[in-house]
C-alpha positions as CSV (number, residue, x, y, z in Angstrom):
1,X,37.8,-28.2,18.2
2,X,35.7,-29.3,20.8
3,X,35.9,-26.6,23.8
4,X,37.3,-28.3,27.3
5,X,34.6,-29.1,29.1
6,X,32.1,-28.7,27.0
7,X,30.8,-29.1,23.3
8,X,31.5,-27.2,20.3
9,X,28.9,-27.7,17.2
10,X,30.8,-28.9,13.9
11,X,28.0,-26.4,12.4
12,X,29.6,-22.8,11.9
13,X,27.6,-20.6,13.8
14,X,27.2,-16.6,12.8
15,X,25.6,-13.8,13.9
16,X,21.9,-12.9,12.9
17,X,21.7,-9.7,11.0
18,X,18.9,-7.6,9.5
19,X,19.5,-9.1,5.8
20,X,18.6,-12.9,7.5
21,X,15.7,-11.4,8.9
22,X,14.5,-10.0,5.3
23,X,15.5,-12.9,3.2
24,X,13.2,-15.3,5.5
25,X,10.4,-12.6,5.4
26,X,10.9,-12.4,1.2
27,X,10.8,-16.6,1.7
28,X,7.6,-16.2,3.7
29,X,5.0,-13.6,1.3
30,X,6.7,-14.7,-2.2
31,X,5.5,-18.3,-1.1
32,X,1.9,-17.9,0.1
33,X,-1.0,-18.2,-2.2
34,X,-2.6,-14.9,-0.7
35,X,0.5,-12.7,-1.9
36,X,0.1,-13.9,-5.7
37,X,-4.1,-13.9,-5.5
38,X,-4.0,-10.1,-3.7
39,X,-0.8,-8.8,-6.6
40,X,-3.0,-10.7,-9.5
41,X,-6.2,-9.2,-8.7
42,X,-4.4,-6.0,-8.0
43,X,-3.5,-5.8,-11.8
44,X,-6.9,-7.2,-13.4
45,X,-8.2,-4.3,-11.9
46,X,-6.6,-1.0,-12.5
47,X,-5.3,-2.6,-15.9
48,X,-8.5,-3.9,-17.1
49,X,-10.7,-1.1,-15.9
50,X,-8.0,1.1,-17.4
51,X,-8.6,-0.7,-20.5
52,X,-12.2,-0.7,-20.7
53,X,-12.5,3.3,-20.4
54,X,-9.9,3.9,-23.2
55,X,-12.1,1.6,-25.8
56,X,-15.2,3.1,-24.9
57,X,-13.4,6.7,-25.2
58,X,-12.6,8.5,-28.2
59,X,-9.6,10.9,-28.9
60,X,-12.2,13.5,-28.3
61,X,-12.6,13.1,-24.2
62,X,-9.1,14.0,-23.7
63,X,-9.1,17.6,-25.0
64,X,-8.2,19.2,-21.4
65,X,-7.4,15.9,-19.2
66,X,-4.3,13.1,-20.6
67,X,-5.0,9.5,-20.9
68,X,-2.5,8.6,-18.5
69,X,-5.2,9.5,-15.6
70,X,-7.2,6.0,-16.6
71,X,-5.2,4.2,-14.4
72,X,-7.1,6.0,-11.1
73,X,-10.5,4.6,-11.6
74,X,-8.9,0.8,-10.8
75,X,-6.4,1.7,-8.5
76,X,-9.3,2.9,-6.2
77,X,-10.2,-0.1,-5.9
78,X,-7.0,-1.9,-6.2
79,X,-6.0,-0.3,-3.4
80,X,-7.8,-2.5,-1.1
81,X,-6.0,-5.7,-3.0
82,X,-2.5,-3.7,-1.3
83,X,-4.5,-3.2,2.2
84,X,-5.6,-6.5,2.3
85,X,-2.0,-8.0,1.5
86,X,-0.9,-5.5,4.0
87,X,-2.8,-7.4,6.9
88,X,-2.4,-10.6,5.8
89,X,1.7,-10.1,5.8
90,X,1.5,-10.2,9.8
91,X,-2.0,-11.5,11.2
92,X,-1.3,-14.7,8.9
93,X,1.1,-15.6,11.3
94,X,-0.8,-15.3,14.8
95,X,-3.8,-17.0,13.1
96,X,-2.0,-19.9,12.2
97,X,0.8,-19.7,15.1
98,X,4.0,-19.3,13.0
99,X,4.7,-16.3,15.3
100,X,5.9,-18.1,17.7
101,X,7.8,-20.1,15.8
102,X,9.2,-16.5,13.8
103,X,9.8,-15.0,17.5
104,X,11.5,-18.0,18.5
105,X,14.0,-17.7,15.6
106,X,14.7,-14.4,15.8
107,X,14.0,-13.1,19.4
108,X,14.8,-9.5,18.6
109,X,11.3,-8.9,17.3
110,X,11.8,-5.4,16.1
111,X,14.2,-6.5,13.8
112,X,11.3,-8.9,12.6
113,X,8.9,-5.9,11.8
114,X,11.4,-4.0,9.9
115,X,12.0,-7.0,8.0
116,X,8.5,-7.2,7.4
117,X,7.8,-3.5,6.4
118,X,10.7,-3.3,3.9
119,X,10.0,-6.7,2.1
120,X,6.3,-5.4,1.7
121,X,6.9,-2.2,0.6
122,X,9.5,-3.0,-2.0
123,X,6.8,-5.7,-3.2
124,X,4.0,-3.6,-2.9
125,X,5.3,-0.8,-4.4
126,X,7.3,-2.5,-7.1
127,X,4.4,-4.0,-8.4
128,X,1.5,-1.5,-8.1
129,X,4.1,1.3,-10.0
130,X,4.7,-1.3,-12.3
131,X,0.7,-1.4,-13.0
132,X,0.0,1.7,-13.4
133,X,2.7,2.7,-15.2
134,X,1.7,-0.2,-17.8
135,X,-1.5,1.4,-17.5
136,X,-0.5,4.9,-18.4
137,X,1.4,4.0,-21.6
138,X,-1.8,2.2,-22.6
139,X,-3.7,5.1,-22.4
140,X,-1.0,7.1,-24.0
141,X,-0.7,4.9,-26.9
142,X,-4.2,3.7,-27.8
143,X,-5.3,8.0,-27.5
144,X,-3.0,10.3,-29.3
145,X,-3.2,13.1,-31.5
146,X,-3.2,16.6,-32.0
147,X,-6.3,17.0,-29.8
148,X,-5.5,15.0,-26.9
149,X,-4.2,16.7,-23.9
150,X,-0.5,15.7,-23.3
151,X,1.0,14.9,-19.9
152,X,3.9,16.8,-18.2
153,X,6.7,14.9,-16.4
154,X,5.2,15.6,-12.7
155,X,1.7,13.9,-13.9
156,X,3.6,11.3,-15.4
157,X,5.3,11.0,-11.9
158,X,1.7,11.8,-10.1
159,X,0.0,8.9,-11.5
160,X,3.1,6.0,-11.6
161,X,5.5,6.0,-9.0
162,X,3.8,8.4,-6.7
163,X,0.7,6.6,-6.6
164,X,2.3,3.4,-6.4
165,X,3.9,5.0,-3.4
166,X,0.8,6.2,-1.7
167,X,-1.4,3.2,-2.4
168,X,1.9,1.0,-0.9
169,X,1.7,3.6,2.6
170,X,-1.9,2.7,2.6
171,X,-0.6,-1.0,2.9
172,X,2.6,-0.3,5.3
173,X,-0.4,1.2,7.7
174,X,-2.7,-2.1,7.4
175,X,0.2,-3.7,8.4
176,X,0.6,-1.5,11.4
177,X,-2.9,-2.0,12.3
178,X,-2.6,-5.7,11.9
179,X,0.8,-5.9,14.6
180,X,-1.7,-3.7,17.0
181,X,-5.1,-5.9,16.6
182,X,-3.3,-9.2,15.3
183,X,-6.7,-10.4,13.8
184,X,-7.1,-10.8,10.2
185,X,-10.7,-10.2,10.1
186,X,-10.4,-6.9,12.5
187,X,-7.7,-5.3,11.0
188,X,-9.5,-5.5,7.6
189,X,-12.7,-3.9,8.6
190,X,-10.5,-1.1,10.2
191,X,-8.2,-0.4,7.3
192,X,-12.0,-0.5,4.8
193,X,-13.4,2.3,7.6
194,X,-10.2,4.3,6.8
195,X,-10.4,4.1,3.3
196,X,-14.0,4.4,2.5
197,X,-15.5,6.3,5.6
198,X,-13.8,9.8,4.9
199,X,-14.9,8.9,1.4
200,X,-18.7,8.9,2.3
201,X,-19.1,11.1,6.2
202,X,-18.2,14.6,4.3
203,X,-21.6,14.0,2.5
204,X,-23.0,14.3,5.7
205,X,-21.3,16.6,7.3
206,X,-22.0,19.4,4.4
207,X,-25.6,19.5,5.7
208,X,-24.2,21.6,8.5
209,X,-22.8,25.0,7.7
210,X,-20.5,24.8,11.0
211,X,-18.8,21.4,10.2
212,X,-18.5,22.1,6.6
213,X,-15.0,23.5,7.0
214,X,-13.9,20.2,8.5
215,X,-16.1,18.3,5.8
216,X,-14.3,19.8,3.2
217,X,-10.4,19.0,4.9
218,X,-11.6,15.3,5.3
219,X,-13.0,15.4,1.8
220,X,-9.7,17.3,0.7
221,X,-7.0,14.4,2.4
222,X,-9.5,10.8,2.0
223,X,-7.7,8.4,-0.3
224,X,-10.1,8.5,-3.5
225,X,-9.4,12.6,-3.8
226,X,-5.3,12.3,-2.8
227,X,-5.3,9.6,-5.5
228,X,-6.7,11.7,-7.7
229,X,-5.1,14.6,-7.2
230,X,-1.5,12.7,-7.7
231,X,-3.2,11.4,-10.8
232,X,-3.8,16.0,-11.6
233,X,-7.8,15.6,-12.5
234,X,-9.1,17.5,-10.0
235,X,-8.3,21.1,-8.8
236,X,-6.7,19.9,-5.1
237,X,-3.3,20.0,-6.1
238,X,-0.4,17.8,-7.1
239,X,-1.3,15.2,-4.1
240,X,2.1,15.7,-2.2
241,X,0.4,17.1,1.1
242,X,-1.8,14.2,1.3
243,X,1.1,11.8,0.4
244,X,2.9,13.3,3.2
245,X,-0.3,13.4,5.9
246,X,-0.5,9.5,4.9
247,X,3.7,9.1,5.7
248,X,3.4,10.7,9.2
249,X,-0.1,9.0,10.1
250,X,1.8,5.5,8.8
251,X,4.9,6.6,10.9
252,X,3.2,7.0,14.2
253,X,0.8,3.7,13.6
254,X,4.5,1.7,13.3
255,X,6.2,3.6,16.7
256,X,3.2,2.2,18.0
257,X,3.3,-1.5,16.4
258,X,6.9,-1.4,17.5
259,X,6.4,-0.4,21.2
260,X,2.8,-2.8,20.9
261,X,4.9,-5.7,20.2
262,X,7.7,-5.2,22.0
263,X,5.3,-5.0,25.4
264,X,2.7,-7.5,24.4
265,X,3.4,-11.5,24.6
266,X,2.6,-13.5,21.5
């Protein structure tokens, strides 16, 4: 009934919730071309470079190290496919404008980010465990024998679902970095210097005998030697402590694309 004095819409009108905010962010990166190209290429890589090394390996190479490890050699490369996607998912939107049309739907714009982080990380994560996991049993089954090394449960572990989860942080970061520099471009180049620069500045930094203790901590925690040691084929460990650097370094990047966006008009 119309209200006295005024006017009542016929349309029933409820109150926003989290769950709207992540079924229009699930509408948004299952519907863009750059989610499906990023996810595709993501699997061509660490499953065909996976395959390639088990054909032109014999039962032989895997005396001391399981087959299930193929799976790292695309992944480190993959990996950028997730960063990239990570970016995209919120400097898309302030390239093309839709932000302001997002904002305007749903004011409270924290809520919008943590619809944002969880849709991505379910996606991201869903999928690159999935890969690698197909990966691993296809190194399982095409080497086996009594002479190939087997795997134990926490390598099994290392190299699927907690390398899907470390490769999918990498990608909840980029999409930190995007909210703070909200340039597609930009964010990119910063999330490759995070990835590949540790990689490559220890080499440089062994030259000197007094920064060789901090060359060999950046060399221990980049992303090529944590994925590796998740994956068990080096001597650094299991890869948790570098899983849980990259949670707290991801953690404090969101507080501050939370308080950045929050402060900073569109």
């Amino acid at each position: 009934m119309p209200a006295q004095g005024g006017y009542a819409s016929p349309i029933p009108v409820r109150d926003a919730h989290l769950g709207h905010a992540v079924a229009a962010e699930w509408t948004k990166i299952r519907s863009v071309r750059s989610t499906v190209w990023t996810l595709a290429v993501l699997a061509f890589l660490v499953l065909g470079i996976g395959f390639l090394i088990n054909v032109f390996t014999d039962d032989g190479d895997y005396r001391t190290q399981a087959p299930i490890a193929n799976g790292l050699f695309g992944l480190i490369l993959g990996q950028i496919c997730v960063v990239t996607l990570g970016v995209l998912v919120i400097t898309s939107e302030y390239g093309t404008g839709l932000i302001r049309t997002t904002l305007t739907a749903a004011p409270r714009r924290s809520r919008v980010l943590t619809a944002k982080v969880l849709v991505f990380l379910a996606v991201s994560w869903t999928v690159t465990t999935a890969v690698c996991t197909l990966t691993a049993l296809m190194g399982a089954g095409m080497h086996s024998g009594p002479g190939v090394a087997s795997a134990d449960g926490g390598q099994w572990a290392g190299a699927t679902v907690l390398a899907g989860l470390y490769v999918s942080l990498l990608g909840l970061l980029a999409l930190a970095v995007g909210t703070l520099l909200r340039h597609s471009a930009g964010a990119i180049t910063a999330m490759l210097g995070v990835v590949l620069l540790p990689a490559i500045l220890p080499a440089f930094l062994l030259f000197s005998e007094s920064m060789r203790p901090a060359a060999e901590k950046i060399l221990e925690y980049n992303a090529i030697n944590s994925l590796a040691s998740l994956h068990r084929v080096n001597d650094s460990g299991d890869g948790l402590s570098q899983l849980l650097l990259l949670a707290v370094v991801t953690a404090v990047a969101l507080a501050g694309a939370y308080a950045a966006l929050e402060k900073r008009d569109v």
